[in-house]
PALUM-601450 format. One record per residue: residue in one letter; x, y, z of N, C-alpha, C in turn. Coordinates in steps of 0.1 Angstrom, whole numbers, padded with zeros to 4 digits, always signed. Atoms other than C-alpha are relative to their C-alpha. Last residue first. Layout:
N
aXYZXYZXYZ...
REM end
This chain:
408
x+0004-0016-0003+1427+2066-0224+0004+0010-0013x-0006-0012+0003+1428+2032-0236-0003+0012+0002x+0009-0012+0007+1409+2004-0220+0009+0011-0001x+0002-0012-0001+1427+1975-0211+0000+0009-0006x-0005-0011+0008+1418+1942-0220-0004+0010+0007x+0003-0017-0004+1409+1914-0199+0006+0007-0003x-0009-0008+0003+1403+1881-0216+0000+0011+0007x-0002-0015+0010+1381+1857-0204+0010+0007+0001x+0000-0013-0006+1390+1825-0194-0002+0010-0004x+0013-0008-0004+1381+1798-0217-0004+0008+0006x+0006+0003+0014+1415+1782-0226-0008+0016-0003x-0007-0007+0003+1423+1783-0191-0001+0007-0013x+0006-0012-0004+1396+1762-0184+0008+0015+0002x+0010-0006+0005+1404+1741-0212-0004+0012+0009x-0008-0007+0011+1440+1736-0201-0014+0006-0006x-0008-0009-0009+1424+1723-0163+0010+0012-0012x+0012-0006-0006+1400+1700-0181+0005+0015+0003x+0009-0007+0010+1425+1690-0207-0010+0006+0009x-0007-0006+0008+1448+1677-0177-0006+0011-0013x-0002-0006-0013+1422+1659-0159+0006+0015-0009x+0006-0012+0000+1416+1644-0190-0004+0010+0011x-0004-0012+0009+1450+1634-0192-0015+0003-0004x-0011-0013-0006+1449+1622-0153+0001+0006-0015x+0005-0013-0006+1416+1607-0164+0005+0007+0007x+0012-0007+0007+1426+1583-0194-0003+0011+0009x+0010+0002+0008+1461+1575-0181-0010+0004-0002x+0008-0005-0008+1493+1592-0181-0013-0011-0001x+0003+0006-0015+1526+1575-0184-0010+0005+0007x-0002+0014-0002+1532+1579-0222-0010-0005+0011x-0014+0004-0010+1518+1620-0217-0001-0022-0003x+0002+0005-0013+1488+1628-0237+0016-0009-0002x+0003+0014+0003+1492+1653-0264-0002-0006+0013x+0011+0003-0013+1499+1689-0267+0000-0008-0009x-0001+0013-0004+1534+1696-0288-0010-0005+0011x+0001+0010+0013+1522+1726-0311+0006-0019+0005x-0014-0002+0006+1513+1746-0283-0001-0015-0010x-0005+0019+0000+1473+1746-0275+0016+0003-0006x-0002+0009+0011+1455+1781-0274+0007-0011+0006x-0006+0010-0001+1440+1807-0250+0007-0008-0011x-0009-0001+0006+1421+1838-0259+0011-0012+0001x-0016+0007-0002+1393+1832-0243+0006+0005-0009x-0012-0007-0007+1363+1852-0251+0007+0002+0006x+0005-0004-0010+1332+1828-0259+0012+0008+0010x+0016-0007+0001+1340+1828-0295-0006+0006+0014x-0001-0014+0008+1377+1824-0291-0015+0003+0001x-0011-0010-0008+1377+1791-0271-0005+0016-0005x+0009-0002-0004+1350+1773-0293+0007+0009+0011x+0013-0006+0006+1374+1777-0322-0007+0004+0014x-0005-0016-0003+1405+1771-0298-0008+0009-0005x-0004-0001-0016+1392+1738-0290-0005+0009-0001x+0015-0004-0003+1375+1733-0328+0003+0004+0012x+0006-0010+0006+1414+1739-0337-0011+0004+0000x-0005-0013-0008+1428+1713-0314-0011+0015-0007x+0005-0009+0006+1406+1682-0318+0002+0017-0001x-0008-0005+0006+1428+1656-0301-0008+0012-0009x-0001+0010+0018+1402+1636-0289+0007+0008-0009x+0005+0017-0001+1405+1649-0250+0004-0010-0015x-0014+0001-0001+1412+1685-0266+0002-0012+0006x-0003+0003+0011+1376+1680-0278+0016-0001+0001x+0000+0010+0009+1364+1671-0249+0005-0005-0008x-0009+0010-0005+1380+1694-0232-0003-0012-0005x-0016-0003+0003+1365+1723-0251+0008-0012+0007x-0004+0001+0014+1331+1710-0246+0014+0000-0007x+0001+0015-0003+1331+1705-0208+0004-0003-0016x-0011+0007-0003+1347+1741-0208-0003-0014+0003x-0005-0001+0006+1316+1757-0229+0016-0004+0002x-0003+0007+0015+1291+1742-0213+0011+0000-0006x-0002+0012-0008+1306+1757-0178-0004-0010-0014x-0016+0001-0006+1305+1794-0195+0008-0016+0004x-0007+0000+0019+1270+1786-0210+0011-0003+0005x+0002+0013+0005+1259+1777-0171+0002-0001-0018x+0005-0002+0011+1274+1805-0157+0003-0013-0005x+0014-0004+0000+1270+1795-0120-0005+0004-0016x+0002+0016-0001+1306+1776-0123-0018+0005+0000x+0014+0002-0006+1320+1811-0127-0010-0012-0008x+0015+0005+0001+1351+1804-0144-0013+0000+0005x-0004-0001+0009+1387+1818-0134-0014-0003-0011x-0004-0013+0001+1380+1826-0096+0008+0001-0021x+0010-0011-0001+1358+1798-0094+0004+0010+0001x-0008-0014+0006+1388+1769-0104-0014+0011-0001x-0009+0001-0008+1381+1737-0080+0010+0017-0008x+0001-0003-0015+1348+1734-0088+0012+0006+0011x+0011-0013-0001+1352+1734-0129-0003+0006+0019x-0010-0010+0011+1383+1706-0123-0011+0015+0004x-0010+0002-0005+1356+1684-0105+0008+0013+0002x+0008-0005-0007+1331+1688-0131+0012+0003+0009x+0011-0015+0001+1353+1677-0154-0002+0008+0009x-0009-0002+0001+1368+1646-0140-0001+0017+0002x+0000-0005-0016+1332+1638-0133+0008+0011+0004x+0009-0012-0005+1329+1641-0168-0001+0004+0014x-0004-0011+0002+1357+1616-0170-0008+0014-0004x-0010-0003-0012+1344+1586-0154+0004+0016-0001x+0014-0007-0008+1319+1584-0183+0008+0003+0011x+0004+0011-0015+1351+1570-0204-0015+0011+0006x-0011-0002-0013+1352+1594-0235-0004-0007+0009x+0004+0011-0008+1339+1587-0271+0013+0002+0012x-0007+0004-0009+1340+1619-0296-0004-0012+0011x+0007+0011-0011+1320+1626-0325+0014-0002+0010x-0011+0010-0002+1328+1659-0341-0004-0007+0010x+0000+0012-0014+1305+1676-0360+0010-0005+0002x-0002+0017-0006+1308+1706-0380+0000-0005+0012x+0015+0007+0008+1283+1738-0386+0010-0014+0001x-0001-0010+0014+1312+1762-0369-0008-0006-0010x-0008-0010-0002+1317+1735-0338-0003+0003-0017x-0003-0008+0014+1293+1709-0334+0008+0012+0006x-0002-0012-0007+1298+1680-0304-0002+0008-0019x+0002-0015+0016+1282+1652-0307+0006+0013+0003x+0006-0007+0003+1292+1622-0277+0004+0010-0013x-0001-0013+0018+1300+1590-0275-0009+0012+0004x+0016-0004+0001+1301+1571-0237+0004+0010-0011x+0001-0011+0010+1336+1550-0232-0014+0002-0003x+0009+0000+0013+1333+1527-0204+0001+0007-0007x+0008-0013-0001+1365+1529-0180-0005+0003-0011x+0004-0003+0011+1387+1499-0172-0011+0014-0002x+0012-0005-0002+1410+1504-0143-0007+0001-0018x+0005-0009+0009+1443+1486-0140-0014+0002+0000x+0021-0004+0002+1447+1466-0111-0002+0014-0011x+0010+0012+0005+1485+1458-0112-0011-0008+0001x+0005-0003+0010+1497+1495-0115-0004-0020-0005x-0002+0013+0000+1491+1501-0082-0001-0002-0010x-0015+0001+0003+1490+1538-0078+0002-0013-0004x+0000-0001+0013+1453+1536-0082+0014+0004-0006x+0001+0010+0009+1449+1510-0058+0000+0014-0014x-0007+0009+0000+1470+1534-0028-0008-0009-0012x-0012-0002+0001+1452+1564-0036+0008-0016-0006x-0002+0014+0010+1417+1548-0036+0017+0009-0001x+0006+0016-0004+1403+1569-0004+0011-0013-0009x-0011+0003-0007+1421+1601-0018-0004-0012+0007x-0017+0003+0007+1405+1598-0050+0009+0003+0011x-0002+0009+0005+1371+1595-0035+0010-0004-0003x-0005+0013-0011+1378+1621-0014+0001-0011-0001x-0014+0003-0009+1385+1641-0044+0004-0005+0011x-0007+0009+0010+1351+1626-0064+0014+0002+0007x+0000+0014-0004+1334+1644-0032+0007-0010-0008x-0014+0006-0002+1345+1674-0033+0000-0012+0008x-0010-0008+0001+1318+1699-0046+0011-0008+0002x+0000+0006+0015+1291+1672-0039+0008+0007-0008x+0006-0014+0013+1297+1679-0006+0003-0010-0018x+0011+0003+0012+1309+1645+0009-0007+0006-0005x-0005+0007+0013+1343+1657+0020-0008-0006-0006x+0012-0006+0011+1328+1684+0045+0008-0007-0012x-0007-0002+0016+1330+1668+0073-0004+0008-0006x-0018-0004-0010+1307+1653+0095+0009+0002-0010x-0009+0016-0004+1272+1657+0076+0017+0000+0006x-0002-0001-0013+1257+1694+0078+0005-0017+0005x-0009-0005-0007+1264+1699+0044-0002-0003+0017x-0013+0008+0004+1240+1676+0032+0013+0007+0004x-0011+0000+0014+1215+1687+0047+0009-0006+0000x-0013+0000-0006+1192+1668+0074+0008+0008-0017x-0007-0004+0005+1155+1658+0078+0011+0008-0003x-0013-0013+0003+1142+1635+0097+0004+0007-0011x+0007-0014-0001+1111+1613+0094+0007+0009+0001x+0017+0001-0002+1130+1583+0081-0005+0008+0001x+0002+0014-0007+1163+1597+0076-0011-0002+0005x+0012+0013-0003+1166+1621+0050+0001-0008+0005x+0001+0015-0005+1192+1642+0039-0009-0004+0011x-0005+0002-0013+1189+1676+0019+0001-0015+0004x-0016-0001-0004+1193+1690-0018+0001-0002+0016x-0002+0001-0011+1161+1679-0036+0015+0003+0005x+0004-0014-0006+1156+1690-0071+0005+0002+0012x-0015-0005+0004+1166+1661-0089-0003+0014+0005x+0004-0015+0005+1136+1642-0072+0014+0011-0003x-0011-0008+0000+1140+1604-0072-0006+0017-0005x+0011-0011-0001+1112+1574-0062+0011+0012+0002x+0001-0007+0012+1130+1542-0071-0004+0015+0001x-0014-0003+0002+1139+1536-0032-0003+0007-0016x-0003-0016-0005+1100+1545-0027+0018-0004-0002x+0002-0002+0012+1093+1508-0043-0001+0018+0002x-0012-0006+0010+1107+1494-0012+0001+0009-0013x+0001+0007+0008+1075+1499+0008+0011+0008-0010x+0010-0008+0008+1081+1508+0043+0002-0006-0017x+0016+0003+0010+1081+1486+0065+0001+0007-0010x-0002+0013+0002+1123+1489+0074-0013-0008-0002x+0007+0010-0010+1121+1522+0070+0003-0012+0001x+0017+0003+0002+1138+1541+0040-0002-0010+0013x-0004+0014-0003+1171+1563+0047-0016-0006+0003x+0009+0006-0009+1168+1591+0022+0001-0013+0011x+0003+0012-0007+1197+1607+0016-0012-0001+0007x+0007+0004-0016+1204+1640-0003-0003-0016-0004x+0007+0016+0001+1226+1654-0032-0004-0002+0016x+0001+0005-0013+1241+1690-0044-0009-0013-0001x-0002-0008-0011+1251+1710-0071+0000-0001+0013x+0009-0001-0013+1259+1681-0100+0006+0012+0016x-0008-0005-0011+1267+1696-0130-0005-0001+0014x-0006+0015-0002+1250+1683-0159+0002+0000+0015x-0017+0006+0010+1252+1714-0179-0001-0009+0004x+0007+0002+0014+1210+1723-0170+0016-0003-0009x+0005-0015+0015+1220+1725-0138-0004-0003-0012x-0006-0005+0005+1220+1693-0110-0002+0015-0007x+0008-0017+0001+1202+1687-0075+0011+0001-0013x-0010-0013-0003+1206+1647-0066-0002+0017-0010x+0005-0006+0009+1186+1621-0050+0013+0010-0005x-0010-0007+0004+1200+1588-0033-0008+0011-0007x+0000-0011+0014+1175+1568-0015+0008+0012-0001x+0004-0009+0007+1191+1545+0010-0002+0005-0011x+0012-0005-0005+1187+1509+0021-0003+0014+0000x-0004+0002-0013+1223+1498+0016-0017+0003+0007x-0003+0006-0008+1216+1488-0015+0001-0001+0015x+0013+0010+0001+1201+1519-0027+0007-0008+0002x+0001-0003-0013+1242+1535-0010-0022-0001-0003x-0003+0006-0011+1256+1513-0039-0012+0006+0016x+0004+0019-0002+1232+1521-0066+0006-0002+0015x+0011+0003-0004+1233+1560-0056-0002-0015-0001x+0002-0003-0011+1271+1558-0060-0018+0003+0003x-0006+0012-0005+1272+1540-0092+0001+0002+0017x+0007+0008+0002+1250+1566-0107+0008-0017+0010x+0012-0007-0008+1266+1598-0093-0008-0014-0007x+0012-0001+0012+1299+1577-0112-0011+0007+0014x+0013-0009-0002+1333+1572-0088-0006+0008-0017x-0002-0011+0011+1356+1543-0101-0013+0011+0011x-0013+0002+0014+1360+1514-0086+0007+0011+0000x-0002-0002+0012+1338+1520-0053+0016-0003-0012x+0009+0011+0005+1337+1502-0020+0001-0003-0018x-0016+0016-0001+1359+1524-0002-0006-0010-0009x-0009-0008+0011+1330+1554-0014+0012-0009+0002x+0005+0001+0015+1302+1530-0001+0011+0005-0008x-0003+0015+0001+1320+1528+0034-0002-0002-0014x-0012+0000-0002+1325+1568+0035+0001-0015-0007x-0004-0007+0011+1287+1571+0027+0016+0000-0001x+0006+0010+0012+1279+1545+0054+0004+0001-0017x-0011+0014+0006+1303+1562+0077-0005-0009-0007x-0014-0003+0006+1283+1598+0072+0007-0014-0001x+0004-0003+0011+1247+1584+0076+0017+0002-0009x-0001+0014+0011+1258+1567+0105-0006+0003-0016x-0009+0011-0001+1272+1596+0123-0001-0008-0009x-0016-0005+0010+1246+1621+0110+0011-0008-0001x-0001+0002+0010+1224+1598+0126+0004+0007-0010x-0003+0014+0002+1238+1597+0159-0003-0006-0013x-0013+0008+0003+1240+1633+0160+0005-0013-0004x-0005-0002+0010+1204+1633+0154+0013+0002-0003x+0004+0005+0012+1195+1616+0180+0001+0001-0011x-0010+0015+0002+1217+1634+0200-0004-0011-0006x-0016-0003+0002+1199+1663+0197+0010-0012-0006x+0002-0005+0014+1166+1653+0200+0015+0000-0008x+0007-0014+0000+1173+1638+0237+0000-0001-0021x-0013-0001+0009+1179+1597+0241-0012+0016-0006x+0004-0001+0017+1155+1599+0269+0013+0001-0005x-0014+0009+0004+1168+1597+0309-0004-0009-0016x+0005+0013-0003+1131+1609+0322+0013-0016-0003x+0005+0003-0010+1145+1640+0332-0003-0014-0001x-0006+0000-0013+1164+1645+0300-0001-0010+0017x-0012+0013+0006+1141+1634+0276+0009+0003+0010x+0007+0010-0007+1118+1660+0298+0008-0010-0003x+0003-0001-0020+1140+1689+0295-0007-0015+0003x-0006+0004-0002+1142+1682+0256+0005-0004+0019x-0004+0013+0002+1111+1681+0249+0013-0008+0005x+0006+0006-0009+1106+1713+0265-0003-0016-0004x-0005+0000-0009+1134+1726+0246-0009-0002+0009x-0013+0010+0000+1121+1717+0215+0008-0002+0014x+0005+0017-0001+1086+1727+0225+0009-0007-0004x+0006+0001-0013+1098+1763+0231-0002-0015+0003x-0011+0000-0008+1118+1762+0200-0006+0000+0014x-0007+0009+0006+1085+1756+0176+0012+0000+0013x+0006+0007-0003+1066+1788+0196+0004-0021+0000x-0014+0004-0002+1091+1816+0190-0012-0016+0006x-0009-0005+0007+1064+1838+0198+0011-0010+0003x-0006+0008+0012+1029+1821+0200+0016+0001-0002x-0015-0006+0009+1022+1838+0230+0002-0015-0012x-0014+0005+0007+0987+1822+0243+0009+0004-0010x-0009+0004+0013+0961+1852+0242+0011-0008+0002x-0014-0003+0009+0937+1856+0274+0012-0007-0013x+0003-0009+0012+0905+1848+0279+0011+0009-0001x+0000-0013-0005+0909+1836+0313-0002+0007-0013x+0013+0004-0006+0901+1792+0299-0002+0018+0010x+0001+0008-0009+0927+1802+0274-0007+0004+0012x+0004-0006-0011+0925+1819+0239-0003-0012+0010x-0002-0012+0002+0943+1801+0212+0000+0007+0015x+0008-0009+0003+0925+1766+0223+0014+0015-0001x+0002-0008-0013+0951+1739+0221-0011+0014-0006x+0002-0010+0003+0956+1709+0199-0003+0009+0008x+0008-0006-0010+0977+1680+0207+0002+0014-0009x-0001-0012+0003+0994+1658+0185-0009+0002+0012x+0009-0007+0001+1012+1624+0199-0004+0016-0007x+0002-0010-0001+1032+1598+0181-0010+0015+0008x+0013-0004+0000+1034+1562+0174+0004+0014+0010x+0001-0005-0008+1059+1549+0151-0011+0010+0010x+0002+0005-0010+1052+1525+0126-0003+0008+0016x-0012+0007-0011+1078+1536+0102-0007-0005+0012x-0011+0005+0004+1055+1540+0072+0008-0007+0015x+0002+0010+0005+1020+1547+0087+0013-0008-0006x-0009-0004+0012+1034+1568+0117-0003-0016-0011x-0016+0013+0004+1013+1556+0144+0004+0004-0015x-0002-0001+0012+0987+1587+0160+0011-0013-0003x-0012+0012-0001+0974+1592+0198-0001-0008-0018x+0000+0016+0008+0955+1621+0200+0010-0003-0004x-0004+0014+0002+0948+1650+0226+0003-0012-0006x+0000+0015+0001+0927+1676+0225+0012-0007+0000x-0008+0009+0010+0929+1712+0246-0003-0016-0006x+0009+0012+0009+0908+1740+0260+0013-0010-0010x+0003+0001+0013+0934+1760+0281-0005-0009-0005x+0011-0004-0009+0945+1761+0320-0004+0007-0016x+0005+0006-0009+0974+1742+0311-0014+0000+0001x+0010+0009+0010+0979+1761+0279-0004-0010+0008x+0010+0007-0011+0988+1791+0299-0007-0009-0008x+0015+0010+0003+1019+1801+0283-0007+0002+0009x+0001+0020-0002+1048+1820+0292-0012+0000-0007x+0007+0001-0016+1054+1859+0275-0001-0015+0000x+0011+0017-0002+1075+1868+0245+0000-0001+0016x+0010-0006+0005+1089+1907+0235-0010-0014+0009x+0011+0004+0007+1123+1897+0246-0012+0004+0000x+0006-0009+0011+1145+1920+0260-0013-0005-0006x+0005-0011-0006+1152+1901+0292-0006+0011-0013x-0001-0010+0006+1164+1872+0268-0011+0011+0007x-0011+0000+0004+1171+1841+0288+0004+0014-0010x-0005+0004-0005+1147+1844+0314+0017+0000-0006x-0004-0015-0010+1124+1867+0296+0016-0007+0007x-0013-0002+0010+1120+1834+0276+0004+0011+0004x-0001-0019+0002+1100+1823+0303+0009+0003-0009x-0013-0003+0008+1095+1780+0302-0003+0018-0001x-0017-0002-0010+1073+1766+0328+0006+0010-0003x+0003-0011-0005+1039+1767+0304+0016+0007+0014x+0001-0009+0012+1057+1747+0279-0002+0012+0012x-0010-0004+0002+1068+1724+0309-0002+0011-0012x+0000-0006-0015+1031+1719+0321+0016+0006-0004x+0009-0010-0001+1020+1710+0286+0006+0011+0015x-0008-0009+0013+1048+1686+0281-0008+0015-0003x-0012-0004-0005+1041+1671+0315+0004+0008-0013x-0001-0007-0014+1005+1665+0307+0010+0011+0003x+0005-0014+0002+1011+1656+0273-0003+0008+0010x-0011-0003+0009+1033+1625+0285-0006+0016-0002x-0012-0007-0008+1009+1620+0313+0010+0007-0005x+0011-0011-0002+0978+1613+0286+0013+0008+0011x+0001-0012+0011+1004+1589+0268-0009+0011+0007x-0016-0006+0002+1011+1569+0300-0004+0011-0011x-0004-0008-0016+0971+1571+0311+0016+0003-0006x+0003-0013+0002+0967+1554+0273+0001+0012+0013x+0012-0003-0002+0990+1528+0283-0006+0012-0006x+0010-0003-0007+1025+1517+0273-0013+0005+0000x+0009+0008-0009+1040+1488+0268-0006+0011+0006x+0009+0012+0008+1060+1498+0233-0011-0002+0012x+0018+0003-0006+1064+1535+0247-0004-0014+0002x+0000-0010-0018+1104+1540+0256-0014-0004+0001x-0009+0008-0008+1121+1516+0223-0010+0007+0019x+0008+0010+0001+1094+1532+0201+0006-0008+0014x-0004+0007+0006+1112+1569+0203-0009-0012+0004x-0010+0009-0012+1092+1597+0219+0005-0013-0010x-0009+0014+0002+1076+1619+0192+0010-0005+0005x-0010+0008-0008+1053+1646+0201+0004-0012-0003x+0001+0017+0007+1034+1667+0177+0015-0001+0007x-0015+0004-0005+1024+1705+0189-0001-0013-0005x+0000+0013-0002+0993+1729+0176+0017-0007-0001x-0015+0004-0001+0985+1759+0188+0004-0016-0003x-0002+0010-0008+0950+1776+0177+0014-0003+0001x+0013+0000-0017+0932+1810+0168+0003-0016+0004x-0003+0014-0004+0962+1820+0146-0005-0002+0013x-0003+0008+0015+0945+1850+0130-0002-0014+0001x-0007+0010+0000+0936+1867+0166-0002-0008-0012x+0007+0010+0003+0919+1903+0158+0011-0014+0004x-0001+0009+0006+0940+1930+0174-0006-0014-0003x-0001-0009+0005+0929+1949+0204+0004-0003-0017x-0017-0007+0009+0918+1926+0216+0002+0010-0009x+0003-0003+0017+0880+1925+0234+0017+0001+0002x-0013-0003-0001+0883+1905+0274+0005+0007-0018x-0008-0010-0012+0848+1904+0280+0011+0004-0002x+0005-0008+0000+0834+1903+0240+0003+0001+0015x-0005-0012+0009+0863+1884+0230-0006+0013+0004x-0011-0008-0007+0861+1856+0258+0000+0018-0004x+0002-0005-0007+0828+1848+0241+0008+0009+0006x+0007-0010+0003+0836+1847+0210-0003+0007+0009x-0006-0011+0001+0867+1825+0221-0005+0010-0001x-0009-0010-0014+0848+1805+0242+0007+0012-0006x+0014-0008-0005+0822+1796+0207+0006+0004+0015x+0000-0013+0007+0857+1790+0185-0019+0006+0010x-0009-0006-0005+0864+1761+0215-0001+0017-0007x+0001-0002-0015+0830+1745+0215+0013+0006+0001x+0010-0012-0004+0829+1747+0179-0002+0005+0015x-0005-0009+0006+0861+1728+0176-0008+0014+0001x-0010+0000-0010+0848+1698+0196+0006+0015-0004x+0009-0003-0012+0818+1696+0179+0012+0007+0009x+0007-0011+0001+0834+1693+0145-0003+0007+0016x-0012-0010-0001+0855+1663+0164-0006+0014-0008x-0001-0006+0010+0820+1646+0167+0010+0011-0002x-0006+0010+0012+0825+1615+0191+0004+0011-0011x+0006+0005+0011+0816+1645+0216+0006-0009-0007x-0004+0008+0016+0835+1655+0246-0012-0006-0006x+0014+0013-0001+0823+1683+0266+0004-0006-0013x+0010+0000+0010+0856+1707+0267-0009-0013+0001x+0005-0013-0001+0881+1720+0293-0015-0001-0010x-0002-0014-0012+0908+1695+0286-0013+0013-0004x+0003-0020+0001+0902+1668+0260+0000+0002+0015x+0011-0008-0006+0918+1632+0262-0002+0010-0002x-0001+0000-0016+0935+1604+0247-0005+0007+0007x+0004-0013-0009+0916+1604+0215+0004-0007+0014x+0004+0002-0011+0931+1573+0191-0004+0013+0007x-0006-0013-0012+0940+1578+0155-0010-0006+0013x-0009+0004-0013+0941+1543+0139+0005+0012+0006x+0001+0013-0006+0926+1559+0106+0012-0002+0011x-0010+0008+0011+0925+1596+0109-0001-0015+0003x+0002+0015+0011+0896+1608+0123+0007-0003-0005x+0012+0007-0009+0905+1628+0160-0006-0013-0013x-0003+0002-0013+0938+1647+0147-0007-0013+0007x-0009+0005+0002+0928+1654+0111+0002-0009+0012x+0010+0014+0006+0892+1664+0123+0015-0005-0005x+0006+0008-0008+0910+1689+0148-0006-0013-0002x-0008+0003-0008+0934+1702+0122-0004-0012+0008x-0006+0011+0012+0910+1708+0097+0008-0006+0010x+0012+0012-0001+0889+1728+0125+0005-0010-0010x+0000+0011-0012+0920+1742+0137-0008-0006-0003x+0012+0010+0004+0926+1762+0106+0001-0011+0006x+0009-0007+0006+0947+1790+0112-0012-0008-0001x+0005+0004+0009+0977+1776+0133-0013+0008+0003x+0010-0004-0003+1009+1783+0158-0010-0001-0011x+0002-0017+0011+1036+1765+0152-0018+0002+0004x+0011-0007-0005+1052+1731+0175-0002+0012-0009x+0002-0011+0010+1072+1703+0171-0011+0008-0001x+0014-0011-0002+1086+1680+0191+0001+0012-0005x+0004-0013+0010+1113+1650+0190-0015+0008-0001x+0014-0002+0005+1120+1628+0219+0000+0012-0009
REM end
C-alpha cells in the first residue's frame, strides 16, 4: 500500500476537492455534523479551531491548519470491498499514525505522536481516472478535539511507515517491494529492447520501448547531448495518445502513478552516460561477425569554418559515437561546456570526411593545439564507427586546452 501525507494551507480547497470530484464517495466524518455541503464541513472545523485558540491560545499562529494523507492499497486487495472495509482501512491508518513516537527512534527528536484519532476528520473514497484505481484521502482538523497542535514533523514518512506496518500485518505487497518489483521490470524490458536493437539511436530506442507500452522522454543540452531519460509506463485504460506526449526536460521514470529515476534502476548501464557501451557489449558477438554487416543512414550536415562550408554526410549512429567518446573523457573536456562539446562534435566531423586543416582550424581557435600527422586516414579493417570512434577520441585531444607556463 502506498501513502502520502504533508501538512496543508488550504483545507477548504482540499475539502471540496475530496467530497465533489466526480465519482468521489464520502466514507465518513469524525467529530463533525455532516452536511452534503463540504464548505460546511470545513467551517465547522476552522470554527473549533477559533474556538480552541481562545482556551488553549499558541503561542505561534498555526499556517498549516490541516493534514492531509492519500491511501493506496493495490486493486487485487479491495475489488469486493465495502464502504465499512474502506472506513476500517482509515481507521487503522489513523490509529497507527497516532501509535508511531519518533522519540522512539530518535530520542533527540523535536516531534511528538498524533492525536488524529481524537480529531475532526473526512473521509473519501476516489478511482484514479487513468488506471482505475481506487484510493482513499482523508482530511484532518490541525487542532484536535483538546485543542492541541498535531505535529506535522516529518509527517509524509510517518504515513509511509504506517502504511507499511499495516501491509505487513494484513500480508500486503508493502511500498517497498512494489517498487522493487518495478524497477525490476522496468530494468529487463530496457535490457530486452537494447538485445533487440541494430544499431543504437535515442529515437530507435524510444520507438522500441513505445511498443512496449512505454513513454520514452529525454533531458538534452543545447549540443544534442543527451543528459538523461525517463519511463513512462502507460496504463492499460489509459488513452494511447499520451505515448506521443514528450517533455525533453524530464529526467525520471514513471510507472503509472510512480515515480522513479533513472539512476535508481538496477545497474548503472542504462544511464544515459553509458548506455550506447552496454549496447555494444550486448551485440559483441554480431558485430564481430562479419556476415551481418551493418548499414548505417548517412545524415548531411553544414559545418563553416573561417567563412567556408563544408558539407559532410555521416551515419546518425555516429553522433552517438560522439557523445559517447565526450562522456568517457571529463578530465580533458568538460562535457558541461556546451561550446567546448560543439566544438569536438565539429572537429570529428570534419576529421570523419577527411577535412584536416578546418580540424586543426577549429582546434586552434578554441585553444588546442593539437594536429593530424600526415598519414591520418581510416584503417582498411575499420568500419564507419570504430573510425569515427577514432576521430572522436583524436578530436578530443585536438581540443584540449593548452597549458602554458607562466614565466617568472
Amino acid at each position: 500500500m502506498i501513502a502520502k501525507g504533508s501538512a496543508i494551507s488550504h483545507g477548504a480547497t482540499a475539502i471540496n476537492y475530496n467530497t465533489n470530484k466526480e465519482q468521489s464517495r464520502l466514507v465518513c466524518v469524525h467529530g463533525l455534523d455532516y452536511t452534503p455541503e463540504a464548505d460546511d464541513l470545513w467551517s465547522q472545523m476552522v470554527r473549533h479551531q477559533m474556538l480552541m485558540s481562545g482556551i488553549k491560545p499558541k503561542a505561534k499562529p498555526v499556517i498549516k491548519t490541516a493534514l492531509r494523507f492519500e491511501l493506496s492499497p493495490e486493486n487485487k486487495y479491495t475489488e469486493k470491498w465495502t464502504m465499512d472495509d474502506w472506513k476500517r482501512l482509515a481507521e487503522e491508518f489513523l490509529k497507527e499514525m497516532d501509535g508511531f513516537n519518533p522519540k522512539e527512534k530518535n530520542p533527540a527528536s523535536g516531534a511528538r505522536p498524533t492525536n488524529l484519532c481524537n480529531s475532526q476528520y473526512v473521509v473519501s473514497l476516489h478511482a484514479d481516472s487513468k488506471s482505475g484505481i481506487r484510493h482513499l484521502h482523508i482530511l484532518v482538523n490541525r487542532i484536535d478535539n483538546e485543542g492541541n497542535t498535531n505535529d506535522a514533523h516529518k509527517i509524509g514518512e510517518r504515513a509511509v511507515h504506517a502504511a507499511n506496518v499495516i501491509s505487513e500485518r494484513r500480508g500486503w505487497t508493502t511500498a517497498q517491494e512494489r517498487r522493487d518489483d518495478n524497477i525490476a521490470n522496468i530494468t529487463n524490458t530496457c535490457y530486452d529492447v537494447l538485445r533487440a536493437m541494430d544499431s543504437f539511436t535515442w529515437s530507435q530506442y524510444k520507438a522500441k520501448l513505445k511498443e512496449r507500452g512505454y513513454v520514452v522522454q529525454v533531458r538534452t543540452d543545447s549540443s544534442g547531448l543527451v543528459r538523461g531519460y525517463s519511463i513512462r509506463k502507460v496504463c492499460a485504460n489509459e488513452s494511447t495518445s499520451l505515448l506521443d506526449t514528450e517533455c525533453s526536460q524530464s529526467s525520471t521514470i514513471v510507472k503509472g502513478n510512480s515515480v522513479y529515476k533513472a539512476s535508481e534502476l538496477k545497474g548503472r548501464g542504462l544511464l544515459a552516460s553509458r548506455i550506447v557501451s552496454t549496447w555494444r557489449e550486448l551485440h559483441k558477438q554480431t558485430e564481430n561477425n562479419p556476415l551481418q554487416p551493418k548499414q548505417h543512414r548517412p545524415v548531411p550536415q553544414l559545418i563553416t569554418v573561417d567563412g567556408k562550408s563544408y558539407k559532410v554526410n555521416i551515419p546518425a549512429e555516429c553522433m552517438e559515437v560522439i557523445k559517447e567518446e565526450l562522456v568517457k573523457h571529463p578530465d580533458d573536456i568538460n562535457i558541461e561546456d556546451e561550446i567546448a562539446v560543439a566544438n569536438v562534435i565539429k572537429v570529428s566531423l570534419l576529421l570523419f570526411c577527411q577535412y584536416l586543416d578546418a580540424a586543426t582550424s577549429i582546434s586552434e581557435s578554441c585553444g588546442g593545439g593539437g594536429g593530424v600527422s600526415s598519414g591520418w586516414g581510416k584503417k582498411d579493417d575499420e568500419d564507419e564507427l570504430a573510425w569515427m570512434r577514432r576521430c572522436a577520441r583524436h578530436a578530443i585531444w585536438m581540443c584540449k586546452p593548452i597549458r602554458r607556463n607562466r614565466r617568472r
